[in-house]
C-alpha positions as CSV (number, residue, x, y, z in Angstrom):
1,X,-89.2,42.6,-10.7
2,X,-85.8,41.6,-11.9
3,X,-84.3,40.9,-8.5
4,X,-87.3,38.8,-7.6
5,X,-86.7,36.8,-10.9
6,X,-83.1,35.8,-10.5
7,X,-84.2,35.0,-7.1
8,X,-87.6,32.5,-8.5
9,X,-84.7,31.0,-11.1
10,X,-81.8,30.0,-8.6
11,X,-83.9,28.7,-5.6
12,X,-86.4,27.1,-8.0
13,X,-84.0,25.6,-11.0
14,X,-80.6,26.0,-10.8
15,X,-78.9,22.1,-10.8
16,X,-79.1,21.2,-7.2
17,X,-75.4,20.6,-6.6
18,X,-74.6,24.1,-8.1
19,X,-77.5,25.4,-6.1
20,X,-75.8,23.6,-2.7
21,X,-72.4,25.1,-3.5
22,X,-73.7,28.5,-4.1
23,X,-75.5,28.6,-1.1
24,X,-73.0,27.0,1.6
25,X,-70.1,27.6,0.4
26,X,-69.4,31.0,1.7
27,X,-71.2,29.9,4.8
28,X,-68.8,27.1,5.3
29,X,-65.8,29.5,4.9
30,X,-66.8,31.8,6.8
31,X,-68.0,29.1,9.6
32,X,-64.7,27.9,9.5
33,X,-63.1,31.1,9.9
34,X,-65.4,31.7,13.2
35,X,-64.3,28.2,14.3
36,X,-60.3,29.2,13.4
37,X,-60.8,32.8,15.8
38,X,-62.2,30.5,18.6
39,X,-59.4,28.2,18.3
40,X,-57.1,31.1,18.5
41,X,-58.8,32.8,21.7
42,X,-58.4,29.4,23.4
43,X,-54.6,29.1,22.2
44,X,-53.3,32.8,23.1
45,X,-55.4,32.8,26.2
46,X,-54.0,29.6,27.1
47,X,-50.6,31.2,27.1
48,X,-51.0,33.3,30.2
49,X,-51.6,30.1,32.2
50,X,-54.1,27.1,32.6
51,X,-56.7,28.5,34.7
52,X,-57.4,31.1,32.0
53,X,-57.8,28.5,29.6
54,X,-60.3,26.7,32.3
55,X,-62.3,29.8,32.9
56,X,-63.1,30.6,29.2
57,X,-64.3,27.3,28.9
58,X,-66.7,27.4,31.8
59,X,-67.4,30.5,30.4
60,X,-68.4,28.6,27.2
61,X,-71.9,27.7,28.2
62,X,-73.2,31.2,27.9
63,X,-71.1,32.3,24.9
64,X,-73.3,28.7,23.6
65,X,-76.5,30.4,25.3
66,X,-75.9,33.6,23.5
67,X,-75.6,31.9,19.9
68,X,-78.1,29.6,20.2
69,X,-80.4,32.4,20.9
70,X,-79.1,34.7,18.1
71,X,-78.8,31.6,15.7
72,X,-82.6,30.2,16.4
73,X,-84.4,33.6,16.2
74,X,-82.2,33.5,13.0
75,X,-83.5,30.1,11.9
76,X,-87.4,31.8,12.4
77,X,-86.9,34.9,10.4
78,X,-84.9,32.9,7.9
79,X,-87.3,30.2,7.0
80,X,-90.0,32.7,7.6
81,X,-88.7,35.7,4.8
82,X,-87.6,32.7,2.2
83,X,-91.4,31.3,2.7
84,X,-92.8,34.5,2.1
85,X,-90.0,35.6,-0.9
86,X,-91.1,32.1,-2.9
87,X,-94.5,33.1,-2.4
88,X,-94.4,35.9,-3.3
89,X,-95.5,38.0,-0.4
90,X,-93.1,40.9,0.0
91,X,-94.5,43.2,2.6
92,X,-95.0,39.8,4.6
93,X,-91.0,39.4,4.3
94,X,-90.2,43.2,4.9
95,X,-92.1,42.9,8.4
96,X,-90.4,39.5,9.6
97,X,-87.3,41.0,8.5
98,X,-88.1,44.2,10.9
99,X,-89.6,42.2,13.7
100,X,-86.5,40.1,13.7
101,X,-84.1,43.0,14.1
102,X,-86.2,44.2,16.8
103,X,-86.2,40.6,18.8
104,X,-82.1,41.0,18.3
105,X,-82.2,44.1,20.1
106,X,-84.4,43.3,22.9
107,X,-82.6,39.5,23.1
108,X,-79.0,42.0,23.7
109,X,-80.5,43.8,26.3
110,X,-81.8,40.7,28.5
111,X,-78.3,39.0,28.0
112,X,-76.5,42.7,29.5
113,X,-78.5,42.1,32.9
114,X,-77.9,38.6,32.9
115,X,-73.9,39.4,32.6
116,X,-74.1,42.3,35.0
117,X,-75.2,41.0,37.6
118,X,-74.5,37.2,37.4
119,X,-71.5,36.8,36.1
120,X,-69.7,36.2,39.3
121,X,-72.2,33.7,40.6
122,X,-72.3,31.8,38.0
123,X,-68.4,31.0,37.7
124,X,-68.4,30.5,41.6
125,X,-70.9,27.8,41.3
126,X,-68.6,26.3,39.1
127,X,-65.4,26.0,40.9
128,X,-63.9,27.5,44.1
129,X,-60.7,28.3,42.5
130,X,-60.5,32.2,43.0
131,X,-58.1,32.4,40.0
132,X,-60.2,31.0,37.5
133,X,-63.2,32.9,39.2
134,X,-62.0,36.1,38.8
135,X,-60.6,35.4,35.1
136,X,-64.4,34.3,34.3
137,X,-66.3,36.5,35.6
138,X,-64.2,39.3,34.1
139,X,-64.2,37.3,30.3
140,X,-68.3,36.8,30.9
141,X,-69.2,39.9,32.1
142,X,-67.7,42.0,28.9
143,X,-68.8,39.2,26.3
144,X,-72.9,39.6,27.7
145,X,-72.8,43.3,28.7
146,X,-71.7,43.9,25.1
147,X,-73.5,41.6,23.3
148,X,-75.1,44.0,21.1
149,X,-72.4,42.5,18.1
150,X,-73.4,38.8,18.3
151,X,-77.0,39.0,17.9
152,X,-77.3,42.1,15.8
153,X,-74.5,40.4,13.4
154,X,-76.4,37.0,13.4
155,X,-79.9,38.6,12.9
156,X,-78.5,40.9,9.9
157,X,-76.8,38.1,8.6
158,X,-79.8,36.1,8.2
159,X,-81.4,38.8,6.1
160,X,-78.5,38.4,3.6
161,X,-78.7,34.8,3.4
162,X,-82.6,34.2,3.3
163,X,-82.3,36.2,0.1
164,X,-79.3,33.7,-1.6
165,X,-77.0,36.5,-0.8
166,X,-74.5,34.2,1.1
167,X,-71.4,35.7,-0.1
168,X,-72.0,38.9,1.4
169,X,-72.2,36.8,5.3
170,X,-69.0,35.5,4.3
171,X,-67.3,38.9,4.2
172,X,-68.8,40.1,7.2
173,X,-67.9,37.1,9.6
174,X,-64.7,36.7,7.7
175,X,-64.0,40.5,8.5
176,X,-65.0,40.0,12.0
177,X,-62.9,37.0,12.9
178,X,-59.6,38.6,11.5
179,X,-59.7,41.6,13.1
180,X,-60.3,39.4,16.6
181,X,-57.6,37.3,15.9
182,X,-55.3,40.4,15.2
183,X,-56.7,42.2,18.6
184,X,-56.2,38.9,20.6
185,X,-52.2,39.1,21.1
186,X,-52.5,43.1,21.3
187,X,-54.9,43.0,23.8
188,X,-54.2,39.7,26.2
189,X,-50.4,39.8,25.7
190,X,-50.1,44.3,25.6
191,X,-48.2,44.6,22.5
192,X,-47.4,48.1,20.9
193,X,-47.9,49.8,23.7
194,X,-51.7,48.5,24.7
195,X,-51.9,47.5,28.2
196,X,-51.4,44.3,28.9
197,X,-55.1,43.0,30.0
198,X,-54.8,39.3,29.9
199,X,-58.8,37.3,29.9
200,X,-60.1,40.7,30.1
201,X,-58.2,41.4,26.5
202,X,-59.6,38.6,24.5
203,X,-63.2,39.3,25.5
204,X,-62.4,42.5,24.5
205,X,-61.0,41.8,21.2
206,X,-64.0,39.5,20.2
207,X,-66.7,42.2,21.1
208,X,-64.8,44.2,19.0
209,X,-64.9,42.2,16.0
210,X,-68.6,41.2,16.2
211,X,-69.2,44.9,16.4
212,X,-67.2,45.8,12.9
213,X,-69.3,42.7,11.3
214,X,-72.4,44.0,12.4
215,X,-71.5,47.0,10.7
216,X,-70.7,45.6,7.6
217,X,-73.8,43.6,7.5
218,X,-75.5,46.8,8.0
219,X,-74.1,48.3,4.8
220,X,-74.7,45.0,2.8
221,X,-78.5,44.8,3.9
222,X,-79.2,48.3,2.6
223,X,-76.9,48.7,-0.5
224,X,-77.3,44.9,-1.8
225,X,-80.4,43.4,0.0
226,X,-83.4,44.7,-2.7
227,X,-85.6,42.1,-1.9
228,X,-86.4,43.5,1.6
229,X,-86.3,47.2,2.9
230,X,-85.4,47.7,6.6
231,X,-86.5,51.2,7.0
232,X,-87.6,50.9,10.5
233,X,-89.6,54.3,10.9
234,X,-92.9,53.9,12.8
235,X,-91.9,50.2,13.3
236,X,-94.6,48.9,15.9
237,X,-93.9,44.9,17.3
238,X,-96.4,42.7,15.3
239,X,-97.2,40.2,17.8
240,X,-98.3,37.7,14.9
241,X,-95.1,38.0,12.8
242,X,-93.1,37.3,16.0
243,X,-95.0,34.6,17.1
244,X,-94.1,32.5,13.8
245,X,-90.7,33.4,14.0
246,X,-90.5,31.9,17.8
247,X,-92.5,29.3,16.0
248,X,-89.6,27.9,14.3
249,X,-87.4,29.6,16.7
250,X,-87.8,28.5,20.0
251,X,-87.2,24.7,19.3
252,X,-84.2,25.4,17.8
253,X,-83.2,28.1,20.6
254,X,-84.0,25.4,23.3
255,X,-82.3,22.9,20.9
256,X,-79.1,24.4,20.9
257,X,-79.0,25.7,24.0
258,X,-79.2,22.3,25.4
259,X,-75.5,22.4,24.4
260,X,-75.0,24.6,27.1
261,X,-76.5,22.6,29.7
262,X,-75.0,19.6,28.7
263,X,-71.2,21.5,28.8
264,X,-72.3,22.8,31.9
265,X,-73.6,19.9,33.7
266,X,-70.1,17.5,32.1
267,X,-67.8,20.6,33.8
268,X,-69.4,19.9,36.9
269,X,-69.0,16.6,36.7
270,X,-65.3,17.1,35.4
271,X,-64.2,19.2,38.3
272,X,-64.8,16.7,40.3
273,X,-61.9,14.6,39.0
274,X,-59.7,18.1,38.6
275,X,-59.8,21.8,36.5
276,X,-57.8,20.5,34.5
277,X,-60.6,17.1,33.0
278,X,-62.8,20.4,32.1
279,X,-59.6,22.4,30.5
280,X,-59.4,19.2,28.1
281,X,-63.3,19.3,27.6
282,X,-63.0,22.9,26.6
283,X,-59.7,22.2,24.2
284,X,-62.2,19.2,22.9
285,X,-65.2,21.6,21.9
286,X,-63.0,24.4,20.1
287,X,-61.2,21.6,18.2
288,X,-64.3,19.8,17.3
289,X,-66.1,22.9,16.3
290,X,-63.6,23.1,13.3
291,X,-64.8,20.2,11.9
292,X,-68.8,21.0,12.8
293,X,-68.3,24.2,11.8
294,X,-68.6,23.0,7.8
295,X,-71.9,21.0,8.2
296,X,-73.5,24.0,9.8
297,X,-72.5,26.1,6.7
298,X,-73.9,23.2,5.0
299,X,-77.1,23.2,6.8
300,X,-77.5,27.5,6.3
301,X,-77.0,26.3,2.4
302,X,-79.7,23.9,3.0
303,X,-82.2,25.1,4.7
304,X,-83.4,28.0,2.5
305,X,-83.4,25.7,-0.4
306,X,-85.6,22.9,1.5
307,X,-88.2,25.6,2.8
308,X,-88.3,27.5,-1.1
309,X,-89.1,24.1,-2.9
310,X,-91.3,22.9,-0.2
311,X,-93.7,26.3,-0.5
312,X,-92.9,25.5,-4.6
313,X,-94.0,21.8,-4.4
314,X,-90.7,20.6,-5.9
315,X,-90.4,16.8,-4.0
316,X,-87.4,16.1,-6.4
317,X,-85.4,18.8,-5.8
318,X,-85.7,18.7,-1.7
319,X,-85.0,15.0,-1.9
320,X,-81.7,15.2,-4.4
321,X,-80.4,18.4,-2.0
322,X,-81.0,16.1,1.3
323,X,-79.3,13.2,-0.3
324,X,-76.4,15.4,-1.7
325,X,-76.0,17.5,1.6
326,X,-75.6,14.3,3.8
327,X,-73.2,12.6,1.5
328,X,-71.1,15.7,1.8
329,X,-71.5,16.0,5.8
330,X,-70.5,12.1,6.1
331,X,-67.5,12.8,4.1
332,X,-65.9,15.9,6.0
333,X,-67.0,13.8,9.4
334,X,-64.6,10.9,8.2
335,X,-61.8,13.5,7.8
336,X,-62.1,14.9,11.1
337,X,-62.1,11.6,12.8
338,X,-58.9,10.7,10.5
339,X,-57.3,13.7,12.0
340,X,-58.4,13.8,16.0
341,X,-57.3,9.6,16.1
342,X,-53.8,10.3,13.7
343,X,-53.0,13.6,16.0
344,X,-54.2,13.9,19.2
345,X,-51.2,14.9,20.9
346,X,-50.1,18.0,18.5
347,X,-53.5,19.2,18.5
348,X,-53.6,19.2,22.7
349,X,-49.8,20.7,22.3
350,X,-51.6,23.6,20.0
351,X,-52.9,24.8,23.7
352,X,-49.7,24.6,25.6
353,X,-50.8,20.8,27.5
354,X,-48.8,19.9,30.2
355,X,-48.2,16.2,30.8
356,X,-50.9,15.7,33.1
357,X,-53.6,17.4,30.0
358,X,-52.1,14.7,27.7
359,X,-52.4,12.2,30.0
360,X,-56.4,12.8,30.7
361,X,-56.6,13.9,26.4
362,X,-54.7,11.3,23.8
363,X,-57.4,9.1,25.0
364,X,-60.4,11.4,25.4
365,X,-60.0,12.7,21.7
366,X,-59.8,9.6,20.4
367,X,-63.0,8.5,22.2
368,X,-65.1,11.7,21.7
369,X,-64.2,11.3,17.6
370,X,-65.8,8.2,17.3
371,X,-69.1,10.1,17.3
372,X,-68.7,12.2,14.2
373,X,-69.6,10.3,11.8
374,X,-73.3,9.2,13.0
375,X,-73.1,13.4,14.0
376,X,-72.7,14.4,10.4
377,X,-75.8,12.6,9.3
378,X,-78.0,13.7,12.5
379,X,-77.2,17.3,11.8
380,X,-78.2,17.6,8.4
381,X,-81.6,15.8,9.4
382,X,-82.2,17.8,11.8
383,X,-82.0,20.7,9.8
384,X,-84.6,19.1,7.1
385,X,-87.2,18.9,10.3
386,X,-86.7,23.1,10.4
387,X,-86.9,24.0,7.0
388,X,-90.4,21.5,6.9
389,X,-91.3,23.4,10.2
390,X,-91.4,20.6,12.2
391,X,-88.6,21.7,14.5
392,X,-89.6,20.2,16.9
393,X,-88.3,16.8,15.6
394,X,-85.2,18.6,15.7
395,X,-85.6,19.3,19.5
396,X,-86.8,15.8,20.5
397,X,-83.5,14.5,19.2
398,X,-81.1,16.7,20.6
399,X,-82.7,16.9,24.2
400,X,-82.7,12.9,23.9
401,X,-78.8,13.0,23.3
402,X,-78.1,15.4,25.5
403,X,-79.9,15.7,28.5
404,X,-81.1,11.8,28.7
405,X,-77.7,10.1,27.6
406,X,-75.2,12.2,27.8
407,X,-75.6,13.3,31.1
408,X,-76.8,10.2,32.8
409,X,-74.1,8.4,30.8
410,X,-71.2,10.0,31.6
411,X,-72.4,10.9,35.4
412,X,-72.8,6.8,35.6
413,X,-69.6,6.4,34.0
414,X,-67.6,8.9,36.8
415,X,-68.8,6.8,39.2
416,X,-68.2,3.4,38.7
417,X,-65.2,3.5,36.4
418,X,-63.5,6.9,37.2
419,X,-62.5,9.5,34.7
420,X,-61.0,7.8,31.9
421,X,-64.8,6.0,30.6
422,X,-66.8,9.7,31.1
423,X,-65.9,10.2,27.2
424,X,-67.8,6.9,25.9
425,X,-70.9,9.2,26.9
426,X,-70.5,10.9,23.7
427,X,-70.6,8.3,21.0
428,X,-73.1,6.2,22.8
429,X,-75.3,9.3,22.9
430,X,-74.7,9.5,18.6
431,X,-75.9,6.1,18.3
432,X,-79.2,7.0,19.7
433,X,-79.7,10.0,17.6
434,X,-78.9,8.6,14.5
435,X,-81.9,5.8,15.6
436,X,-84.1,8.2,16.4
437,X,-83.3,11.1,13.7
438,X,-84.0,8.3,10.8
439,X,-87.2,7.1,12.6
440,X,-88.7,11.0,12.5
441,X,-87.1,11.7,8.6
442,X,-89.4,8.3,7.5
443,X,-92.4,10.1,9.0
444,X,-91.9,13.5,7.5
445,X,-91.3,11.8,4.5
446,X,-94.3,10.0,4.4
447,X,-96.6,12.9,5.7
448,X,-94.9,16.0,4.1
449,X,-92.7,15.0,1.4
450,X,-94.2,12.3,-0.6
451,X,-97.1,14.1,-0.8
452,X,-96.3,16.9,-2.9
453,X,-97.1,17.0,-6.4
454,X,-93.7,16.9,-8.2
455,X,-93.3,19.4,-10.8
456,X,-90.1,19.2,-12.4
């Protein structure tokens, strides 16, 4: 029972800050290497003209849709194996881990229909520019028909780091994200003797990578992973096991696929102003992932150390890592915000901005970083509601800033002041989660945390 003992000894009693570190940090590097190869897309795809850049970022709703539905399942099986690890009940995590790998195959094959045969209309009802049509539906159709690499390397992924085996997730994204970035150029520009295949080449690329990261995760699950055992032979669906997984799961699916809805639904109303308002939106969301890329690392760190001292009844120890995770998530907000109102310009440059995209986004990235700092805070909250199991918290909050102000807001805004006021949408929509994200915390504190018998 060795493994199981180094696993009871870190979760349950190594210093929390140590504990936090250990656990995020290789999530946080290798988030911020997945934010860096997005970046990078954006910027070599934005050299063959600016209605490729516009059609991967209408695309970006669905590559959003695909994550949040690799990334939620994810968030079930996670909080569902470290439950049963720091209980104790290890057939109970072998089967979630085995259900969960079968929901990432049947979630890959869904997402290849949806790409075959929608891919066309869905960037038509977007924009009738035939240009950036037929660059989306080509970049779309390749990312969802081979989407076997995003949800099998989340879902692996997961395994490794419901076990504390973080480090191994950053090697396999890490891996992944290079080799895209190296494939990008080859593949969009046709170097060393590759054709030259433009949008069609940096779908290609990324596929590519997910697939060598899946891979590797692969290899790491079965050689380094002895807490749980994959073997898949006679595996039959357990309708119970997969029902608390989309327990957890399907708040946080819907919850981050709001984000698509809401990019999709501000694109609309974008277009109406000009291609190039959305182009701007979609240079806003690659450059802002960089900075919220870190406080979801944060939040992979944090999660499986709320939900382990929650099943062990260790009030302290959640309370210290919440405190701890938000002060760090306040502080890497401020820095982003330092950087997008210094140097908005020579980011926008970064994606080859003509003097009409500088025009519409000096301003708009100044606006839109106002909002980080109350972000910061919301997201590690709303990650405390998942790892308690009340996700659902963390849905109310995010459909609320989303769907009720966002949307409304900057619609509103369009209308009676014109383009320049759509971005205020975004900060005002903070300010209500932050109001709403403390009200819920008080009132898991008081019925969940406060409860617990603290034993130190």
């Amino acid at each position: 029972m060795s493994h199981t003992q180094a696993k009871e000894n870190k979760m349950g009693t190594m210093p929390v800050p140590k504990l936090l570190v250990s656990m995020s940090l290789p999530m946080i590097i290798s988030m911020l290497v997945q934010a860096l190869y997005n970046i990078v897309d954006s910027i070599f795809v934005a050299q063959i003209n600016e209605e490729a850049l516009t059609a991967v970022s209408l695309v970006f709703p669905v590559q959003n849709l695909m994550i949040a539905i690799a990334a939620g399942t994810g968030v079930g099986i996670n909080a569902l194996l470290s439950r049963n690890l720091g209980e104790k009940r290890f057939e109970e995590a072998n089967l979630a881990a085995r259900n969960g790998i079968f929901l990432g195959i049947m979630s890959c094959i869904v997402m290849a229909l949806i790409g075959l045969f929608g891919s066309h209309a869905f960037m038509a009802s977007q924009t009738g520019n035939e240009t950036i049509v037929n660059y989306g539906t080509q970049y779309m159709a390749i990312i969802t028909v081979i989407s076997v690499g995003i949800f099998m390397q989340v879902t692996l992924e997961r395994l490794l780091q419901a076990t504390g085996k973080t480090i191994y997730t950053m090697i396999t994204q890490g891996t992944g994200a290079i080799i895209n970035i190296i494939m990008d150029p080859i593949l969009i520009f046709g170097l060393f003797g590759f054709p030259r295949l433009e949008v069609a080449g940096a779908a290609i690329a990324t596929v590519f990578g997910q697939i060598v990261a899946v891979i590797l995760s692969l290899y790491f699950n079965i050689t380094k992973n002895k807490e749980i055992n994959l073997n898949m032979k006679g595996f039959r669906p357990d309708k119970r096991v997969i029902g608390i997984i989309y327990q957890v799961g399907v708040p946080s699916i819907i919850m981050q696929s709001i984000g698509s809805v809401m990019v999709f639904g501000m694109n609309k109303i974008l277009l109406l102003f000009s291609s190039t308002a959305a182009a701007v939106f979609g240079v806003y969301f690659k450059l802002q992932s960089f900075i919220f890329m870190p406080i979801f690392g944060l939040n992979n760190g944090l999660i499986p150390i709320v939900a382990y001292n929650y099943g062990a009844k260790n009030k302290h120890r959640i309370l210290s890592s919440i405190k701890l995770s938000i002060g760090v998530a306040i502080s890497i907000m401020l820095l982003g915000l330092a950087i997008f109102q210094a140097c908005p310009t020579q980011l926008l440059k970064l994606f080859g901005a003509s003097e009409h995209m500088l025009e519409i986004g000096v301003p708009a990235l100044r606006i839109i970083s106002l909002s980080f700092v109350f972000a910061g805070y919301c997201i590690i909250l709303s990650s405390v509601f998942q790892a308690l199991g009340n996700a659902v918290y963390s849905l109310i909050v995010s459909v609320a800033r989303q769907l009720f102000v966002i949307l409304p807001v900057a619609y509103i805004f369009s209308r009676v002041f014109g383009l320049h006021m759509i971005w205020w949408a975004i900060p005002i929509a903070e300010i209500v989660s932050v109001l709403l994200s403390s009200l819920l915390f008080r009132r898991i504190c008081r019925l969940k945390i406060h409860t617990l018998d603290s034993s130190e």
